[in-house]
Structures are given as C-alpha cells and as structure tokens.
C-alpha positions in Angstrom: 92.5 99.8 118.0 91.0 100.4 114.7 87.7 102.1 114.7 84.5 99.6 114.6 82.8 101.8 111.8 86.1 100.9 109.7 85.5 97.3 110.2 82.0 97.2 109.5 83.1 98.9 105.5 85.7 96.2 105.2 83.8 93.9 106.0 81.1 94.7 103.4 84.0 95.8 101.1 85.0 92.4 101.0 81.6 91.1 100.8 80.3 93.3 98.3 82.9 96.0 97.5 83.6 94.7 93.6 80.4 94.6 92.4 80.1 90.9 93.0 77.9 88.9 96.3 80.7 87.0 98.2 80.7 84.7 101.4 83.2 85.1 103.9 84.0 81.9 106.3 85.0 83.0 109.8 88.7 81.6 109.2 88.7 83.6 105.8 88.1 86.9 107.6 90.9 86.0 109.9 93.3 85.2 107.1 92.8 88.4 105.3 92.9 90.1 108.7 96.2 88.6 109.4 97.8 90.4 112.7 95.2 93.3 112.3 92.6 90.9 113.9 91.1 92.1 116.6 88.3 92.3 119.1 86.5 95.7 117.0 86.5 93.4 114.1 84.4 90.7 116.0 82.3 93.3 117.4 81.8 94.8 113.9 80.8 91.6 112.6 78.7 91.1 115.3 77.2 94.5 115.3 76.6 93.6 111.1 74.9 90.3 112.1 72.5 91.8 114.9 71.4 94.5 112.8 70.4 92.0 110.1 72.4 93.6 107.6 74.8 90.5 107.4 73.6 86.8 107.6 75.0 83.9 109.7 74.7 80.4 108.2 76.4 77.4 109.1 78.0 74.8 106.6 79.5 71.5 108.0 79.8 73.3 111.4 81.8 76.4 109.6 80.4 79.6 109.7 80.1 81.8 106.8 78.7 85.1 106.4 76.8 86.7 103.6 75.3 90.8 102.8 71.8 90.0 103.1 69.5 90.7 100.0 66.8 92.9 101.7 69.5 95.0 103.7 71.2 95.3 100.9 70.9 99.0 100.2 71.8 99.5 104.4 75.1 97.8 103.2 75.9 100.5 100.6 75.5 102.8 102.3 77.8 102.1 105.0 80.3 101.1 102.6 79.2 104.0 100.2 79.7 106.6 103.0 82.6 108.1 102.8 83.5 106.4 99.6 86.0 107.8 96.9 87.2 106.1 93.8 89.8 108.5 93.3 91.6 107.3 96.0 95.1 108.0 97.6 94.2 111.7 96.0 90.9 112.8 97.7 89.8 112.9 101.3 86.8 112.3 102.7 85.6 115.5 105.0 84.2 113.3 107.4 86.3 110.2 107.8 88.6 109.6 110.6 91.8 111.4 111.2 90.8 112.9 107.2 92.3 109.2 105.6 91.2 108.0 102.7 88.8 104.8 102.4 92.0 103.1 100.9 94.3 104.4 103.8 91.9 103.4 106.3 90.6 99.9 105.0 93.0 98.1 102.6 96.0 98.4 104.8 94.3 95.3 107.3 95.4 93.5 104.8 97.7 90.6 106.2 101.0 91.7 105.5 104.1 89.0 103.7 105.5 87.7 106.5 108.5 90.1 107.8 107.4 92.8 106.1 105.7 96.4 107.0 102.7 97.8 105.0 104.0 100.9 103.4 101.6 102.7 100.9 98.6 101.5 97.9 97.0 102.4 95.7 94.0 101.6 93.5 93.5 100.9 89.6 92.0 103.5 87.3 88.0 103.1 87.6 88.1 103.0 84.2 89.2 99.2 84.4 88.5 96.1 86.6 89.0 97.4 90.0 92.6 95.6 91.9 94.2 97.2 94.8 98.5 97.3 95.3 99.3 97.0 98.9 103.4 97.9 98.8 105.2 96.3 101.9 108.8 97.1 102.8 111.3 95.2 105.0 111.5 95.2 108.3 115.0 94.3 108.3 115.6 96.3 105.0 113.7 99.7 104.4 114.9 99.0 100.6 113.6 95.7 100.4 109.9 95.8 98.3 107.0 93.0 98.1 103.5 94.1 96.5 100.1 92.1 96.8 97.5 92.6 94.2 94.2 92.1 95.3 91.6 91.6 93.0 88.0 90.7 93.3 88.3 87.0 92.3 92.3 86.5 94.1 95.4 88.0 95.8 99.1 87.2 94.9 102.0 88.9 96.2 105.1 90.0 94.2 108.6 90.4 96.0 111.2 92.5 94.1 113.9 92.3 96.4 116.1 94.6 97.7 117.9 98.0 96.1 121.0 96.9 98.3 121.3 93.5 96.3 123.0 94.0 92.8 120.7 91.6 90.8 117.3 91.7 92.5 114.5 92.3 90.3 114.0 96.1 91.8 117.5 96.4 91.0 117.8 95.4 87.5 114.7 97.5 86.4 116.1 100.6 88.6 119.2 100.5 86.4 116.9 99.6 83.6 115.4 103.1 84.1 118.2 104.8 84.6 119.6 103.7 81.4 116.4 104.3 79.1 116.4 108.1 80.7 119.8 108.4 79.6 119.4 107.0 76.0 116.3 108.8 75.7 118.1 112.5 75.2 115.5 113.0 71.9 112.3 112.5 73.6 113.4 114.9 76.9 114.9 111.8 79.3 111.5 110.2 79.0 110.5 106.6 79.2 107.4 104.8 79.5 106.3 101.3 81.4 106.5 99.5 77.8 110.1 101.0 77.2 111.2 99.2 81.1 109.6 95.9 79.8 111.8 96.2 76.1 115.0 97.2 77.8 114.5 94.1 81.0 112.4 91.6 79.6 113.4 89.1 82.4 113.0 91.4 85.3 110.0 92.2 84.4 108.8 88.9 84.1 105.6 87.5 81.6 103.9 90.7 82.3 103.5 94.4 83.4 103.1 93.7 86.7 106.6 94.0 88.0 107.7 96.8 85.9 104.0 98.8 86.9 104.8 97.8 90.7 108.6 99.1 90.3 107.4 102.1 88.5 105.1 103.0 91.3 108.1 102.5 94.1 110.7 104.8 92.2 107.9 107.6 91.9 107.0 107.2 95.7 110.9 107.1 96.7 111.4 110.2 94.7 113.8 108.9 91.7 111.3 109.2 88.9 108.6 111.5 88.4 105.9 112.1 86.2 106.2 114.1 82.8 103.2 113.8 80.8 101.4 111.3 79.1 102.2 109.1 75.2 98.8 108.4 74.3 97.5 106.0 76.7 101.0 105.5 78.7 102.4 107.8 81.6 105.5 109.4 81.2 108.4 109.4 83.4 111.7 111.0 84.1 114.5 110.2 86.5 115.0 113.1 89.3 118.6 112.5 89.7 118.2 111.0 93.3 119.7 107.5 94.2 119.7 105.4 96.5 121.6 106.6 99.3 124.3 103.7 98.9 125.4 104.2 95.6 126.2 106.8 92.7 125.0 106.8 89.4 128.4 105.8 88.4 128.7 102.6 90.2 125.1 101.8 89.2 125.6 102.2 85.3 128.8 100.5 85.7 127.4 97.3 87.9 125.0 96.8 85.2 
C-alpha cells in the first residue's frame, strides 16, 4: 500500500499544490484516485481532518474538503517537505525508496482505462505549472496515451500504437525520421516546431501531440538531445527503431 505520509501531500497537492485554494468533494478524490484508492488514502484524509489542518463541510449532503486558512502554513510544509521542482532529475535524501515527489504522488493518478502508467514529467517552472502522466498499453507496450493535468483541468491524449501504420505516434515518428534525414546542414537536427511544419495533421491544432511524442521517442531511446535553437531543444535520431521494423520499410510506408 502506498505510504499515508504520501497521501496526506497529494492530498494538499491537489488542494493547494498550484498556487490556487481548491475544494475536493469526497467522489472527486475518488475519481482522481481511480484504482489507487485505498484505505491509507481515507486514513490520510482522516488523519488531515483530525489534525485540523483540512476542513469538513457538508453541501447538499456531499462532503467537500478544504486546506484550512489558519493551518495553512502546517499544510506547506507537509507538502513543502521533500519538495523539488526540478523533478524527474533530483531526489529527495529523505523520501521513500529515494523517489521523487513526482514519482511518488502524480502516478495515483487514475489511469485511461486499459492502460499502465509508465513515466511523467513536469513543465519548466518557468511557466504555468501542468504535469504529463505517459500511459502505455496493456495489451500493446507500443501503444501511448498522455494526460495533462493542469491546475484548472485534465485531458488525456491517445497517440496510438507504433505497430499501426497511420496512428498519430506513427506518422510523427516517421515525421522525425525524415526531418533528421533532410536536416544533413544543421548536423541531423530537428526541433518540435520542425515536427509540427513537416505533420501538421498529426500533430493536431497545437504542440501538444508533437511535445508528448517528442518526450516518448527520447524515453524509448530513438531521439536524443543535442543542444538548444534559442528557446527550442534540439534533437537527433539515435538510429534505434522499433523492434518491428527497419528504417527502410518505415521511410518507404510513409
């Protein structure tokens, strides 16, 4: 079971965790919970509502839950304790098992249906705060979906599967694998607004997908990073494929 003291900062996290004072109804924390639900989460919330440091009002015979004003500082600091914006790349000395606050909160998460949680990551503190959840199949370990979670909503992206010729995933893989070979001048390397040029459809009315594919080809080893064009990361292809097909086919098939 998942440790109570991770609870208690998801629980806050969601209540406070971007900055802005949220309420949580009881069948709101068992949605976001999905299948992670458990009895350490109701003891958690529990434990946050005896100490005071979380209210308990009632509203048309629903409960809700709120960070309570004067505890408010108690509330930081439990979600403050082992906290690391930087996350995915620094570990917390103290923390459980050595995870990251993103490893150890954001994967309860409910997952799409049928899929696994994977990996995420967060957004550059530098802009408004979303976190990526990547799912993979369970039937299909090539199969993508992504959820965005921001502070006001969450939406999930599927990309389909690298097995299936014209998924989305497959179209911008090929996409990328035909901007590092047209690229010979600038050494083989292509940038997020080069994927969005070559496959406007793929990618959709914004970034997203192509960002969200991006991040999948780094973490399956087929792209990697090669600096930086201004603002924009740089990538390069590593020359592995997917273990189904050659680059040959692939370039052909598109």
């Amino acid at each position: 079971m998942t440790p109570i003291t991770i609870w208690k900062r998801w629980l806050i996290y969601n209540l406070i965790g971007e900055g802005v004072h949220n309420v949580l109804f009881e069948d709101q924390i068992r949605k976001l919970a999905g299948h992670n639900y458990e009895d350490n989460l109701k003891i958690a919330l529990n434990s946050l509502v005896d100490s005071g440091i979380l209210l308990r009002l009632e509203t048309n015979k629903k409960k809700k839950f709120v960070v309570n004003y004067d505890k408010l500082i108690e509330a930081q600091k439990i979600l403050n304790d082992n906290r690391n914006w930087k996350l995915g790349t620094e570990r917390s000395s103290n923390h459980e098992s050595g995870r990251s606050l993103s490893e150890s909160i954001h994967q309860y998460y409910s997952e799409p249906e049928g899929y696994s949680f994977w990996f995420n990551l967060e957004e550059s503190p530098r802009r408004k705060k979303s976190i990526y959840n990547f799912y993979r199949k369970k039937t299909d370990d090539l199969e993508f979906a992504a959820q965005i979670i921001t502070q006001r909503d969450s939406r999930v992206m599927h990309l389909g599967s690298l097995r299936q010729n014209q998924s989305i995933i497959s179209r911008l893989w090929r996409a990328c694998l035909i901007l590092a070979k047209d690229a010979d001048g600038n050494n083989n390397a292509f940038i997020l607004q080069d994927l969005q040029d070559k496959e406007r459809k793929a990618c959709g009315n914004n970034r997203q997908r192509g960002k969200i594919a991006l991040v999948i080809f780094k973490e399956l080893g087929f792209i990697t990073n090669v600096g930086k064009k201004g603002n924009s990361v740089k990538y390069k292809t590593t020359g592995k494929l997917p273990p189904f097909l050659s680059l040959d086919k692939i370039i052909e098939s598109g």
